[in-house]
N, C-alpha and C positions, 0 to 999 in steps of 0.2 A: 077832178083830181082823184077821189075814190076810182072811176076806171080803170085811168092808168095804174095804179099801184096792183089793182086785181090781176091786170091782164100780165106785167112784171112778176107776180109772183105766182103765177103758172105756169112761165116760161122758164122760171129758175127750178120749178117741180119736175118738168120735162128732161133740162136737160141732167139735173140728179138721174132720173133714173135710165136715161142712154146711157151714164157713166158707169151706172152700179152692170146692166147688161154687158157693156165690154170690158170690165172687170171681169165679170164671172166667165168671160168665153176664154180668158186668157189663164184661168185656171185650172185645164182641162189636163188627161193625163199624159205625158209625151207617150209620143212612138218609140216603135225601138230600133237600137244603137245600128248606124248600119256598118256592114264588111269594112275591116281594114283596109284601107291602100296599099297598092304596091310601094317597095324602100326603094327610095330613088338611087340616083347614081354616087358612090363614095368619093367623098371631092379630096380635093389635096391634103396633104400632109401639114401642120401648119407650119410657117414659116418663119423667125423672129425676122425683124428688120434690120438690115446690113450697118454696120454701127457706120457712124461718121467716121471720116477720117481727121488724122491728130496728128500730135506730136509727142516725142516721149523719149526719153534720157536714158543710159545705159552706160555703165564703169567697169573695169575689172582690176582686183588686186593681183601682186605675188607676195603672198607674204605680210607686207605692210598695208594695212588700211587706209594711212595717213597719206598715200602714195597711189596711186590710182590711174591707168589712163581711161580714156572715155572718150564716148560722143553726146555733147552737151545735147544736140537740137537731132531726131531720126526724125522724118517723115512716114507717121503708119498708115497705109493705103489698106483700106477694104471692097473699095469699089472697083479694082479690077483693071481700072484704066490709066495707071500709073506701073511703070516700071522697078524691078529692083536695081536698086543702083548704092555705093557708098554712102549715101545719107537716107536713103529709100528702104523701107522694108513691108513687102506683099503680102498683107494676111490671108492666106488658102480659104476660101468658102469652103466650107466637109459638106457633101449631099447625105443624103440617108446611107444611100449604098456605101459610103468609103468609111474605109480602117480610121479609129481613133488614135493619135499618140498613145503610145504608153508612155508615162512618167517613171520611167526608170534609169535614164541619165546614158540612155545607148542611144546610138545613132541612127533610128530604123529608115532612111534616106527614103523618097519620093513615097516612096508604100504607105509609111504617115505622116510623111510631110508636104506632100504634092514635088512637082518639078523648081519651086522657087524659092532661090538661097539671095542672102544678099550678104557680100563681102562688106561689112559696114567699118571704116575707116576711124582709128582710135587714135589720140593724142595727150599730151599730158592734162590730167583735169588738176593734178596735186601733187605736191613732193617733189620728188623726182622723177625722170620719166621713166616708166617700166619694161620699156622694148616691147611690148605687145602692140601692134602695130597694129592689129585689126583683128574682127570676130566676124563667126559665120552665125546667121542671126535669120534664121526662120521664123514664120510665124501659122497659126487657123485659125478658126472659129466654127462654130455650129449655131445651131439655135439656142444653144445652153452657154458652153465653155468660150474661152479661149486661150489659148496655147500659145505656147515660146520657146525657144530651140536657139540657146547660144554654144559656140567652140571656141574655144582661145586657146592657142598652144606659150608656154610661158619661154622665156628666155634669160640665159645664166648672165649674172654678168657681176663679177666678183667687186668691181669698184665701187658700186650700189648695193651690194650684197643682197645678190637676184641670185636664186637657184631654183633647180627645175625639179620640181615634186607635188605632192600632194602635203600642204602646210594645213595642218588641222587642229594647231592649238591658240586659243585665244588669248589668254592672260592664266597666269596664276599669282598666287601667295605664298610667299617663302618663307617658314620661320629663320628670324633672324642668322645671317651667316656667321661662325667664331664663337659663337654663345656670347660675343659682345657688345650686341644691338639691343632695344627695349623689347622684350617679350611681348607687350603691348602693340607696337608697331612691326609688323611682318613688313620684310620687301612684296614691293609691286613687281614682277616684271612681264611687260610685255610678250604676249606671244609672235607666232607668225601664222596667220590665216589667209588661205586665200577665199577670197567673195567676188560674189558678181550683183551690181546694182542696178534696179529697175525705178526709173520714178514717172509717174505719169500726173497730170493735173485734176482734182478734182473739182474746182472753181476755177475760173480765169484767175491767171497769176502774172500780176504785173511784167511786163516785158520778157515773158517767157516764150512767148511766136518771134521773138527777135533774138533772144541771146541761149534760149534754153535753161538748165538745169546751172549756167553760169550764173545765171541772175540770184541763185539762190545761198552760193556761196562767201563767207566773209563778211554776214551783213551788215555786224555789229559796228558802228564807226567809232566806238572806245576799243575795241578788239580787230583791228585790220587783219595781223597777222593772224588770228587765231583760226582755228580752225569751227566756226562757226556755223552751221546752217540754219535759215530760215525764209521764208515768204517776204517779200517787201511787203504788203501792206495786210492790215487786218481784216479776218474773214477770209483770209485766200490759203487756200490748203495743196500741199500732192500728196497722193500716196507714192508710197517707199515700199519695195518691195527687197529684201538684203537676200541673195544663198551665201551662205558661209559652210566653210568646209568643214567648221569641228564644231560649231552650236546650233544650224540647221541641216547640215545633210542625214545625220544619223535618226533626224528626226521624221523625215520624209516631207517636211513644209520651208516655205522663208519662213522669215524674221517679216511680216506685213506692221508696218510703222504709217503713222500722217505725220506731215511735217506743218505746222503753220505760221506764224507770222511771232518774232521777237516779244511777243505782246500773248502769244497764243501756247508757250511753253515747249516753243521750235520744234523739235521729232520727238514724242510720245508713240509707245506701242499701242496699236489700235485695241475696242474694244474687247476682253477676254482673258484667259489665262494663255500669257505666253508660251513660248516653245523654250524659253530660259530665262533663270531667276539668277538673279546679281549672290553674291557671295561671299559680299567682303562688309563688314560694321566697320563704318569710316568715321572719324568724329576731328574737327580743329578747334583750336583756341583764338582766341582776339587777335594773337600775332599771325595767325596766316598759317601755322605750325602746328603738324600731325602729330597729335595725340593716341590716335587709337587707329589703327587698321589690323585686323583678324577676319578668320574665313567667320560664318555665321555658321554654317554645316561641316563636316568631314566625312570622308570615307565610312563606312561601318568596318573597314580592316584597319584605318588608324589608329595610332599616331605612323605616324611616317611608310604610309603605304605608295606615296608618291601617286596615288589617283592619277591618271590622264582622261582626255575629254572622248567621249561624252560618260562625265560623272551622272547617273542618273537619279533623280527622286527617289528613286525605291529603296536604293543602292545608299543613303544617308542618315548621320545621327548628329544632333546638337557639337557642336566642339570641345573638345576635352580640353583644358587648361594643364595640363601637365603631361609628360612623356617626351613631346618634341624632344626631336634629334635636328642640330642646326641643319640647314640648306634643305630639312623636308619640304615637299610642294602639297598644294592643293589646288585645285582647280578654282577660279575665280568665278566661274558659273557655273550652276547647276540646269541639268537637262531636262525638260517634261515631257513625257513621251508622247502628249500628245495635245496641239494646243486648243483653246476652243472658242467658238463664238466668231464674232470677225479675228480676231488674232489667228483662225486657224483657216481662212480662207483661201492662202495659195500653195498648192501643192509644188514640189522643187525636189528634184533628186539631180546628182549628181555625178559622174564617175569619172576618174583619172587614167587616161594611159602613160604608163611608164614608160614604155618603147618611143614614143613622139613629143614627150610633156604634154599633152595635151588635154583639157577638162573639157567635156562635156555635159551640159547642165537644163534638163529640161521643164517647164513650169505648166501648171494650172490653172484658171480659174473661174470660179461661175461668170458671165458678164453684165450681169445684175446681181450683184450681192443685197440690194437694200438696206448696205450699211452705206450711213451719212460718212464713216471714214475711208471709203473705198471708192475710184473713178470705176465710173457704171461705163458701158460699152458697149 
C-alpha cells in the first residue's frame, strides 16, 4: 500500500509541472498586428420589407360631417400583383432613385405618384347622400413613409344644401342673439367643413374583412339612431386618420385619433398635444338642461372681432365677461400650430380648385411609428 501511494504522488508532481510549463509558453509576447485587408464589395442599400397587404376605409364630406359618402371595405395592395380597380388601390414601391411626394395638396401626377390611379367608387356611408360619386385614390411607400393621394370634385345640389367651395369652418359660439338669451349660455352653431376620412385596423377588428369600416358604425344598441362609433369588441382598436378643411389643413397634419371598443372610450385623440383644443365650458343640471356654454379663450382683438378659423394659440386671451355685442362669434376651436408626439404623426395638406370644385388632399406617414395607437405598415 505505501508503493502505490509513493508512485501516485509523483505522478500528480509530474503532471503539475507539464502544466506550470505550458502555462508559461502561453505567456509569451505576441507578434505584430499584420496589414489591413482589402474593403470588400458595397452590398446593397437596405431594404424594409414590403408591408402586407390590407384593408382600409375612406369618407369624404361637403360641408356636413354628419353626411358622408365612402367606401366602407378598399383593398390596399403592396405586392404588385393585384390590380387598381374601384375597391382596389396599388401602393407604388419608391426605389432610391425616384422623386418623393411632396405634401403640398397639388397634383404632381406619375413624376410622384408612379403611373397607378384607382377611381375608387363612393356611396352613402351617412345622412344624406352627397353626390360624390367617387375619388381618385393613389398611394407609395419607401423604406420609411407611406403616402396617399385623394381627389373629389364636390357637387351642388340645393335640395341637400350641397354647394361647391372650399367649407373651412367647423362650429362656433355666439353670444346670445336679441340681448334676450342667458348670457351664460351662448348659441351653438354648427359649421360647414369639408374632410376626408382615413381609417385602418390596428388589431383585428371583429367583422371588419367582411363589412369594413360599416361594422364600426351605430354600435351602441340603447343609441341605434345615433351617430355612434366604436369597435365591437374589447381590445380591438383603428386608427382614424380626419383632413379637415378649417382645423387641420392650416396646420399642415390630420387630426390622428384611435378609435376603440364602447368599453374603451370609442375615438380619443392619439397620444400628444393635439392640432385643436375644444373651446367651449359646457356644464348641465339633473334635468338634461344647459346651464353654462361660453368660449374658454377669445380673440386678443375681442370682444366682438368675429375671429374665423384657424383662430390660433398665440393669437388668444382668457374671455372677457362683459362688452359682447349680440350675434358676436367666436371660433369653437382653438388651433396649435403644431402638434406633437403621436398626435403629430400624419402629415396632410390640402388645396381647392375653384374652377372644377375639386380638393385635392395629400398625406404622410412614418410606417412604423412605434406608437401602440397607430397601424404599423
Amino acid at each position: 500500500m505505501k508503493k502505490t501511494y509513493k508512485y501516485s504522488l509523483a505522478a500528480i508532481i509530474i503532471f503539475s509541472l507539464a502544466s506550470l510549463i505550458v502555462l508559461a509558453g502561453c505567456e509569451g509576447v505576441s507578434g505584430p498586428r499584420g496589414d489591413k485587408g482589402a474593403t470588400g464589395a458595397t452590398g446593397p442599400d437596405y431594404q424594409s420589407p414590403v408591408p402586407a397587404n390590407r384593408f382600409f376605409s375612406l369618407a369624404v364630406t361637403n360641408g356636413s360631417f354628419a353626411t358622408h359618402n365612402g367606401a366602407p371595405k378598399i383593398y390596399l395592395s403592396f405586392d404588385g400583383e393585384h390590380s387598381a380597380a374601384g375597391d382596389t388601390v396599388v401602393s407604388v414601391q419608391l426605389t432610391n432613385g425616384d422623386p418623393r411626394p411632396e405634401i403640398d395638396g397639388v397634383d404632381g401626377g406619375a413624376a410622384e405618384w408612379g403611373n397607378v390611379s384607382s377611381t375608387i367608387a363612393l356611396r352613402k356611408a351617412a345622412g344624406d347622400y352627397n353626390y360624390i360619386a367617387s375619388a381618385d385614390v393613389r398611394s407609395a411607400f419607401d423604406n420609411d413613409y407611406i403616402y396617399f393621394f385623394v381627389k373629389w370634385t364636390e357637387v351642388a345640389n340645393s335640395d341637400f344644401g350641397l354647394t361647391v367651395g372650399a367649407s373651412a369652418d367647423p362650429a362656433f359660439l355666439i353670444y346670445p342673439q336679441g340681448g334676450t338669451g342667458n348670457p351664460n349660455v351662448w348659441d351653438y352653431e354648427e359649421g360647414k367643413e369639408d374632410r376626408l376620412l382615413m381609417l385602418f385596423e390596428i388589431t383585428p377588428v371583429t367583422r371588419y374583412q367582411s363589412d369594413g369600416c360599416l361594422v364600426t358604425c351605430h354600435t351602441r344598441s340603447d343609441q341605434v339612431e345615433a351617430n355612434y362609433h366604436a369597435t365591437r369588441g374589447s381590445g380591438e382598436y383603428m386608427d382614424v386618420w380626419t383632413w379637415a378643411a378649417g382645423l387641420s389643413n392650416p396646420t399642415g397634419f390630420a387630426i390622428d385619433q384611435v378609435m376603440g371598443s364602447s368599453q374603451n372610450r370609442n375615438i380619443v385623440n392619439d397620444n400628444g398635444i393635439p392640432l385643436s383644443i375644444s373651446n367651449e365650458r359646457f356644464a348641465i343640471n339633473s334635468n338634461q338642461e344647459v346651464t353654462l356654454r361660453q368660449p374658454i379663450y377669445q380673440s386678443i382683438n375681442d370682444p366682438n372681432a368675429n375671429s374665423a378659423y384657424p383662430l390660433w394659440t398665440w393669437q388668444i386671451m382668457n374671455v372677457s365677461t362683459q362688452g359682447w355685442v349680440p350675434g358676436s362669434r367666436v371660433p369653437a376651436y382653438i388651433s396649435v400650430p403644431t402638434p406633437s408626439n403621436s398626435a403629430g404623426d400624419v402629415e396632410a395638406k390640402g388645396t381647392f380648385d375653384t374652377d372644377t370644385g375639386t380638393w385635392t388632399v395629400e398625406l404622410k406617414r412614418l410606417r412604423r411609428t412605434g406608437n401602440g395607437d397607430d397601424a404599423q405598415f
